[in-house]
N, C-alpha and C positions, 0 to 999 in steps of 0.2 A: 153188272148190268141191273141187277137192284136196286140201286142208287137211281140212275138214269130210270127205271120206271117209276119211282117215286114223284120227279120233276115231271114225267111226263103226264100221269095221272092228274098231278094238285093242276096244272093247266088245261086237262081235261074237263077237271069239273069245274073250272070256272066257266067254261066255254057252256056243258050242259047242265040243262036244266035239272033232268031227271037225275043224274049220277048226285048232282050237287044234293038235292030236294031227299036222298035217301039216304046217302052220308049222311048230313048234318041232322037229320030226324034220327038217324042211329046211335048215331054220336053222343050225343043228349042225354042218354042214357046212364052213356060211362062220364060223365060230369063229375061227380061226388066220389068215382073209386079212388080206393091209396094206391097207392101206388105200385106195392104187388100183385095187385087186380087187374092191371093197366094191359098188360102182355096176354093175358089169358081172353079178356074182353077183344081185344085187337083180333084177336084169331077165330073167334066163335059168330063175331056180330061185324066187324071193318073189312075183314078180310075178302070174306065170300061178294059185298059188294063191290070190291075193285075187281073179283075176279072176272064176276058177270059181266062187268063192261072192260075187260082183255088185261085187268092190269094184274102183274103179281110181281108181290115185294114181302120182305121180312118185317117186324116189328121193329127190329134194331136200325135198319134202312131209313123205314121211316120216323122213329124215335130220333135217329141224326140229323133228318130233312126238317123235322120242327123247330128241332132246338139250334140249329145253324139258318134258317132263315123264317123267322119270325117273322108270324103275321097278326095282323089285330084281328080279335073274335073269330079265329081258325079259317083264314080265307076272305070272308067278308070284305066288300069293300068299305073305306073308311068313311065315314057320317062329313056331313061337311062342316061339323064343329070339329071334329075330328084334324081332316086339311086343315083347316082357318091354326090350328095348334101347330102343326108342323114347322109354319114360319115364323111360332111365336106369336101369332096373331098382329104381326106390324105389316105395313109397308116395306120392302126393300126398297132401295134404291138403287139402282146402277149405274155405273159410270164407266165411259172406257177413253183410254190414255190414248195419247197422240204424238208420237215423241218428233221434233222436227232439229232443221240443224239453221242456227242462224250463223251471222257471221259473226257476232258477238260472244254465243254463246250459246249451248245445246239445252233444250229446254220440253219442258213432258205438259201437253196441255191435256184439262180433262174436260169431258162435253157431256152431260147428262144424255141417257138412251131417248129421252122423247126430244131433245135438241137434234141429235143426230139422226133420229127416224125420220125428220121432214126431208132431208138429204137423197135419200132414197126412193121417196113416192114419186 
């Protein structure tokens, strides 16, 4: 059940402002600890803020909810240099196949997405 309030909290604070605004002002803090600081900070200064707004979870819960689903700058949404990186910064292109059956011979035609968008309006 620990697990599960983990996911439910990190969507929490995305949603609020306040939860968000006192996490990551808390957080800040424990920037610079090593690593056997990590656990002890969790419990003294992270904790009691998930408690205040209903959530409770372990370190090790959420020690696994970090490191199995990575985010950039702990939450934050991504910059838009950021996106524009995701796709490598190109254009895709897309295409979609059409396979049809002649009498001659079976044959796959491709149509670009903005050829076949006019199809549709």
């Amino acid at each position: 059940m620990s697990k599960k309030n983990v996911e439910l909290f990190v969507l929490e604070k995305r949603k609020n402002e306040a939860l968000r605004k006192e996490w990551e002002e808390t957080a800040k803090k424990g920037n610079n600890l090593k690593e056997n600081e990590q656990e002890s900070f969790f419990y003294k200064e992270l904790s009691p803020i998930a408690k205040k707004f209903g959530f409770n979870f372990s370190y090790n819960d959420f020690y696994e909810y970090k490191k199995h689903n990575p985010t950039p700058n702990n939450d934050e949404k991504l910059s838009d240099d950021e996106l524009f990186n995701v796709a490598g910064g190109q254009k895709v292109d897309c295409y979609v196949g059409m396979y049809s059956k002649n009498k001659n011979k079976n044959s796959l035609n491709c149509f670009s997405i903005t050829n076949i968008k006019s199809w549709w309006d």
